[in-house]
N, C-alpha and C positions, 0 to 999 in steps of 0.2 A: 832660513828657508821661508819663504812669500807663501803663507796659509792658501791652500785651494781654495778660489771660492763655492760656496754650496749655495746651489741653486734648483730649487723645483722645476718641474716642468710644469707642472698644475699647481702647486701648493707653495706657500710662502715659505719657508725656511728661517724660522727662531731656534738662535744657539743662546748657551745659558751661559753665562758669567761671572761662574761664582768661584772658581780656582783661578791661578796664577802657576803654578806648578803643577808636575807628576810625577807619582811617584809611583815605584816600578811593580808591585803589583796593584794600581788602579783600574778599576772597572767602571764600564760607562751605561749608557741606557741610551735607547729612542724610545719617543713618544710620538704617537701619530693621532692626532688628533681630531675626531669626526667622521669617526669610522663606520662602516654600516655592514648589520647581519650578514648580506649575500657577500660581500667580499673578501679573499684573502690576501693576506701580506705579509709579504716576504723581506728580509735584509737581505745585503750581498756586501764581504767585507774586500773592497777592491784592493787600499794599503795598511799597512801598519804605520801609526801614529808612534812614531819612537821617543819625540821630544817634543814639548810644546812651553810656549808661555803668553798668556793671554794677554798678561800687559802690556811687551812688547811684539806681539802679533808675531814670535816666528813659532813654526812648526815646520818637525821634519817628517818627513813621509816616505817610508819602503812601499816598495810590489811586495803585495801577500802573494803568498806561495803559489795558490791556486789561480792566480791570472795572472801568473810571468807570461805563457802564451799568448795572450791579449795583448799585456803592451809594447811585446816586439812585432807587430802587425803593423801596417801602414796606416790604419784606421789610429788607430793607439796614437802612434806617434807623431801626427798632425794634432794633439793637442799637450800630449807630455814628455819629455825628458826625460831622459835616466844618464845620470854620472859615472864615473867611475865606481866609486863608492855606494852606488845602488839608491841614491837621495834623488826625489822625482822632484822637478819642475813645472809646470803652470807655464805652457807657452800660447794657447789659444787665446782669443780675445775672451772677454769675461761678460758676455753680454748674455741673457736669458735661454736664446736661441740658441749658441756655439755651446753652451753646458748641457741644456737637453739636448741637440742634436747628439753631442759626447755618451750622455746614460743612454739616451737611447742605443745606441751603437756596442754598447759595453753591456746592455742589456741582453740586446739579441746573440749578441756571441755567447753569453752564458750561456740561453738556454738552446744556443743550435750546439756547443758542446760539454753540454751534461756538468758545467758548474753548481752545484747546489747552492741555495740559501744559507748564511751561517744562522739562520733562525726563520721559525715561518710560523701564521696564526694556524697552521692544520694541525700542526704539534701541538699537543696538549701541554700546558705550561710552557711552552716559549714565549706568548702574549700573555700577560695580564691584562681582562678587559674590566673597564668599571665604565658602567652605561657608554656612553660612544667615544672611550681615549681606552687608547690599546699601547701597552708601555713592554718592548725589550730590553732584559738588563741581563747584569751579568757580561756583558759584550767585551773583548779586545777594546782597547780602545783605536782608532781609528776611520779610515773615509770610507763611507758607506753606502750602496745605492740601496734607497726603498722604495719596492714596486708594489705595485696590486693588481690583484685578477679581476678590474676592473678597465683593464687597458690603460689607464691613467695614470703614469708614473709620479711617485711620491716624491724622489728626490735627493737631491746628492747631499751628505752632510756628515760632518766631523765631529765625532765625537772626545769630546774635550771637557770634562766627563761625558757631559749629559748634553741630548741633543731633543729638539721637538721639531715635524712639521707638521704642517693644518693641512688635512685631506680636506679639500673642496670635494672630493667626491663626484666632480662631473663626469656626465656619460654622456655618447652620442646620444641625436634623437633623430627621427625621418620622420618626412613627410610627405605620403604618397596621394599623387591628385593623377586625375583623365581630365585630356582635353574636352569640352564641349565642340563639335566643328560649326555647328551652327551660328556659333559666335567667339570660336576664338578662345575661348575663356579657360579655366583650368580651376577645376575643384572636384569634389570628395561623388559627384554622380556626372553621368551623359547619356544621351540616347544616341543610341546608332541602327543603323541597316543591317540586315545580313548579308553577309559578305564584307561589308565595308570595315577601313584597317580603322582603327582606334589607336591613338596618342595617350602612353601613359609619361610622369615625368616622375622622380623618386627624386626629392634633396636630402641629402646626410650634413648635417649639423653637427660639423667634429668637435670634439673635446678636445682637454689640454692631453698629452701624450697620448697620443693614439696609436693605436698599435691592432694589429690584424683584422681588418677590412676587409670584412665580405657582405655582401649586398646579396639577400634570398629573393625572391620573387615566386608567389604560388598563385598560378592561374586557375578557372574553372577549365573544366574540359572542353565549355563552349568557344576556348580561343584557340586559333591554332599558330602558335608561337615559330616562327623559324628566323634561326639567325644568320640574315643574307646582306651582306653591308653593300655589297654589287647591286641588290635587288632594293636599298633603302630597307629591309626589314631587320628587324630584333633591336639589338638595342644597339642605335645609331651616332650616338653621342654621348661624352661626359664632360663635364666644364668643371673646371675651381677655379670659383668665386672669393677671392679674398676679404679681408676685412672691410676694404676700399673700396670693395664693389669691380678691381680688374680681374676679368675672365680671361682664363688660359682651359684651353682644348686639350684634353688627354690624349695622348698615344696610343693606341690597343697594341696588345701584346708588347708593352713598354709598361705602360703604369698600371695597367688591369687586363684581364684575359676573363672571355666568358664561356662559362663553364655551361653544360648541356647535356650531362651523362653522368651514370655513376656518383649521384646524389645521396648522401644517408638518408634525407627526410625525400617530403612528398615536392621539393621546388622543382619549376617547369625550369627555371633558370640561374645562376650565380655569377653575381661579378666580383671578380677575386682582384682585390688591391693589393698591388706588388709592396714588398715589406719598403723598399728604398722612398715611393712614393707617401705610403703612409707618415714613413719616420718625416719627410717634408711640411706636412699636415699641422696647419696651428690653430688655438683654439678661434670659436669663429668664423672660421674658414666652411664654403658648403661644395657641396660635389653634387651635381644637378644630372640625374642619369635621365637621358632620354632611352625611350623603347614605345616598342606600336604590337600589335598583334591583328591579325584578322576573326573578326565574331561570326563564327560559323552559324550552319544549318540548324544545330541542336543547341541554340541560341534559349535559355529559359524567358519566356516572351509576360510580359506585364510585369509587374514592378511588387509581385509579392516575392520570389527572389531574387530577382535578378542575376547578374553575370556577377558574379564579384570578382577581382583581384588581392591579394594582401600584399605587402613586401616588409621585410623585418631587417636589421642588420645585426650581423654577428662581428663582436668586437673582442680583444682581449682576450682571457683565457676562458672561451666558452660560456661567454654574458651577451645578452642577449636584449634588444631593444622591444618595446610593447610592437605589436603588429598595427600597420596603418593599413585600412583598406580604400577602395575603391569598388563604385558597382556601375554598371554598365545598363542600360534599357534597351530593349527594343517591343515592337509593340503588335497587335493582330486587328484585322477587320473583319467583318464580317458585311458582306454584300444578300442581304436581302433581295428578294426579285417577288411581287407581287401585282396581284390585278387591284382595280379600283375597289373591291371590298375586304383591304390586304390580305385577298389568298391567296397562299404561296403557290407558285408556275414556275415551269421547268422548262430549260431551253435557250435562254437566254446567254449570249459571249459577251465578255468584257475585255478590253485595253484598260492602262492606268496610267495617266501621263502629267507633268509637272506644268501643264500650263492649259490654258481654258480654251488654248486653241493651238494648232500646231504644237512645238516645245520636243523635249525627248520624250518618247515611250522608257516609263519604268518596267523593266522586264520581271516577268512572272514566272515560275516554272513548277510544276509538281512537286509537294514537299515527296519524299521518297525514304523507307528505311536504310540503312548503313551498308546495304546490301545495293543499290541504288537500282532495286528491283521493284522490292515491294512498297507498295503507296502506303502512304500516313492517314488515315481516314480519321474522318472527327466522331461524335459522339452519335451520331444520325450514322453511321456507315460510311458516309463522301469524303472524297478526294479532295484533300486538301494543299492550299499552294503556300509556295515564301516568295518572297523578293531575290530574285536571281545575281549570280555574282555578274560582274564584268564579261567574263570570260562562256556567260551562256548566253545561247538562244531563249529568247524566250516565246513563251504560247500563249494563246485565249486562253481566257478565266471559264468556263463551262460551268455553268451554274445549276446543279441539280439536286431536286427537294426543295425547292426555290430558296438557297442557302446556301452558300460557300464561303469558309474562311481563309481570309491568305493573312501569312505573319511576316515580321522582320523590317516592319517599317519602323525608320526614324519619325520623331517628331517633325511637323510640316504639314502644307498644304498640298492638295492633289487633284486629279480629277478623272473620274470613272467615264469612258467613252463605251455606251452600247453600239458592238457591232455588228450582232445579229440579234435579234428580236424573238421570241416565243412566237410556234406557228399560231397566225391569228390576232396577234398583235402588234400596235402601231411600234416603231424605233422610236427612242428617245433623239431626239434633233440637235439639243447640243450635250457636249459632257456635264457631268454632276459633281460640282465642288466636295470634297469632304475636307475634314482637318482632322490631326492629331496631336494631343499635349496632352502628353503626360500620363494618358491611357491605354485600353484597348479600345475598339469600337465593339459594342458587343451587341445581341438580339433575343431577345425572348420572343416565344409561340408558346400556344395555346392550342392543340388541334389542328395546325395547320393553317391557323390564322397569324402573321405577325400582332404580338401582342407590344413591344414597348422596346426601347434598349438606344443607345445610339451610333447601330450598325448604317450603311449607308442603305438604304431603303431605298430602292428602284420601281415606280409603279407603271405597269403598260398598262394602256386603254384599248379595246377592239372594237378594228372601224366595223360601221353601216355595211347590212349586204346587201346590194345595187341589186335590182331587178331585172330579169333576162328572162328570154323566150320558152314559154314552155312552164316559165316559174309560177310558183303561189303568187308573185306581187304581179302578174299580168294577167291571171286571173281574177283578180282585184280592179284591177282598172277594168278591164272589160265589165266585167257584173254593172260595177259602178255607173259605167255608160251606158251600159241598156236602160237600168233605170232611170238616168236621167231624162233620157230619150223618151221614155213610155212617161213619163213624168210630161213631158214637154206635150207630146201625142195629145194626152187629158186636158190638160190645157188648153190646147186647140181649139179639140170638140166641145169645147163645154164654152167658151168662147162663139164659136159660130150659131151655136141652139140658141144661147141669151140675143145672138143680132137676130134672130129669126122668128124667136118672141116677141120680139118689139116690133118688129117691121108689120 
């Protein structure tokens, strides 16, 4: 009978060489090699090794009791035979891929029907550990599958006596970035508008056997997440990326289905990898999930916390990846309105528009409590504004206490256009450039003087009062002329006496 070949899905697979014979009460061992604290591992004894001889490579092999049901399955029997005589065959090709795809497949039937381990490290005395090599003995001798509750399957191998594989011990890893839209770009921070949808991407970096794929994702309450593939929103996309670099496009509700309810933890969302899909999954391989979200009203505005994101993946049997985050900015102004000795004046409307002349109006609206009743006042008692979504009207800035702050701008340039003026004072004539990176624009006072900050600071000047009938200033010109008049009068007289002296 033609020896199975054993083959890891992760792990190399060394058999030992040191018999030629069996003999009938022989007992064998695995050793797993490179084992680590958080994980458990388990044996599974699929046949019975009835007969072997090393030197001339045959070995005969029965179905162990507990998985005759497995291998009259059609899955079973696309890679092995069974004879009359109950002697199993090796019919598959014998390449890396066709032996894991097989544990995998013989895997999950165990544990979707209640197979136990013929040994596991949760048992006390079933592993013997010395620093990281973890040894079963005592064993049937026989073909074995070893798994770990790391998702990464150890590996198929025969025990003749004594078997070893090397646990690599890989695990997934993610890495979750936001788009920047100002440039396209994609990393670990962004600034955005309120209102505006934000681009996040999550890659998962599979390991060798990979086994139950699920993708967390945990938003701040500032985003408000809905999954509308009609509307482009939630999560829009997933690709696998091979080793090669060729991208194929997932299927939804085929290869992943996202989840949105009925969560154990605190996630806004779950993408659950179908098992068929996963078991395709080879190391190397990445899975690129797109999703967006819109950053609401109660947006946390400057950059001491920002919006964050996390996303984690849950693999294998309840192992878990470190959390990658992402944070989000948005950012606030503060419009100043004073007179030429910067004190502060009340009165004044503003527009906010993206170009120094014409261009779109950035719309503005009243920030407003949850109740979309009562107003958000700042620190001074006033009405304060955000950046309005798409979908609003927007209104004048009313600047009063000569101080108002509106939030939820992205980084950029902008420009303040006065469209009413303080009674008494001149309009400003063109709009007022301001910029944002990377901050807030903010303002300190003093008593009601602008004291310092880099708010956008507005100064009116109050024109000349023009002279009219009846006024102080035509009283002025009159006086002024008599005496010039009586001035001239003197002049005269005092001119005609001197020619009337001399004459």
């Amino acid at each position: 009978m033609k020896r199975l070949i054993s083959i890891a899905l992760t792990m190399l697979l060394v058999f030992s060489l040191t018999l030629t014979a069996m003999a009938a009460d022989e007992k064998g061992s695995i050793t797993i090699n490179g084992i680590t604290e958080d994980t458990t591992y388990a044996i599974y004894q699929l046949l019975d090794l009835e007969s072997y001889n090393k030197d001339t490579g045959a070995y005969s092999y029965k179905v162990n009791s507990a998985w005759t049901a497995f291998f009259a399955t059609d899955d079973a029997k696309a890679y092995i035979t069974i004879d009359e005589a109950g002697y199993v065959t090796w019919i598959a090709g014998e390449t890396d891929a066709i032996v894991a795809e097989f544990a995998q497949k013989a895997l999950e039937y165990a544990k979707n029907n209640g197979i136990a381990p013929v040994k596991t490290s949760e048992n006390e005395g079933d592993m013997a550990i010395e620093g990281a090599t973890g040894k079963f003995s005592d064993l049937v001798l026989g073909w074995y599958l070893v798994d770990s509750s790391a998702g990464a399957l150890c590996g198929l191998t025969t025990t003749d006596p004594n078997a070893s594989v090397n646990a690599k011990n890989q695990t997934p890893t993610i890495d979750k970035q936001v788009q920047e839209d100002l440039t396209g770009m994609w990393g670990d921070t962004n600034t955005a508008d309120i209102g505006q949808v934000v681009n996040f991407m999550t890659i998962i970096h599979v390991a060798s056997g990979a086994e139950n794929y699920v993708l967390h994702d945990v938003m701040s309450e500032n985003f408000n997440f809905v999954q509308d593939t009609d509307e482009g929103r939630g999560v829009t996309e997933i690709k696998l990326v091979n080793s090669l670099g060729v991208e194929t496009t997932l299927t939804p509700n085929v290869d992943y289905s996202v989840k949105l309810a009925e969560m154990d933890d605190d996630c806004t969302f779950e993408v659950i990898f179908s098992e068929e899909f996963v078991a395709s999954l080879k190391a190397n391989d990445r899975l690129l999930v797109y999703y967006n979200t819109l950053l609401n009203r109660y947006a946390e505005v400057g950059t001491t916390n920002g919006n964050p994101n996390e996303a984690f993946l849950e693999y294998g049997e309840e192992h878990y990846t470190t959390h990658d985050k992402t944070n989000t900015y948005t950012f606030s102004i503060d419009i100043i309105k004073t007179d030429s000795s910067n004190k502060l004046i009340d009165g004044a409307e503003f527009r906010i528009y993206d170009a120094a002349t014409g261009g779109n109006e950035i719309h503005i609206v009243p920030l407003m409590e949850a109740d979309n009743v009562t107003p958000v006042l700042d620190d001074n008692g006033n009405q304060m504004y955000r950046r309005a979504r798409d979908d609003e009207q927007g209104v004048s800035i009313k600047v009063t206490d000569g101080k108002i702050t509106v939030i939820g701008f992205d980084n950029g340039i902008y420009y303040l256009e006065e469209t009413v003026a303080p009674a008494g004072y001149n309009k400003l004539t063109a709009r007022k450039e301001f910029t944002i990176a990377d901050k807030n624009l903010d303002s300190v006072f003093n008593d009601g003087t602008y004291s310092t900050g880099s708010g956008v600071h507005v100064v009116n000047k109050t024109g000349s009062m023009l002279p009219e009938t009846g006024a102080t200033g035509t009283i002025i010109f009159i006086t002024v002329g008599i005496i010039v008049a009586l001035g001239a009068g003197v002049l005269l007289v005092t001119k005609k006496r001197m020619s009337m002296i001399k004459d």
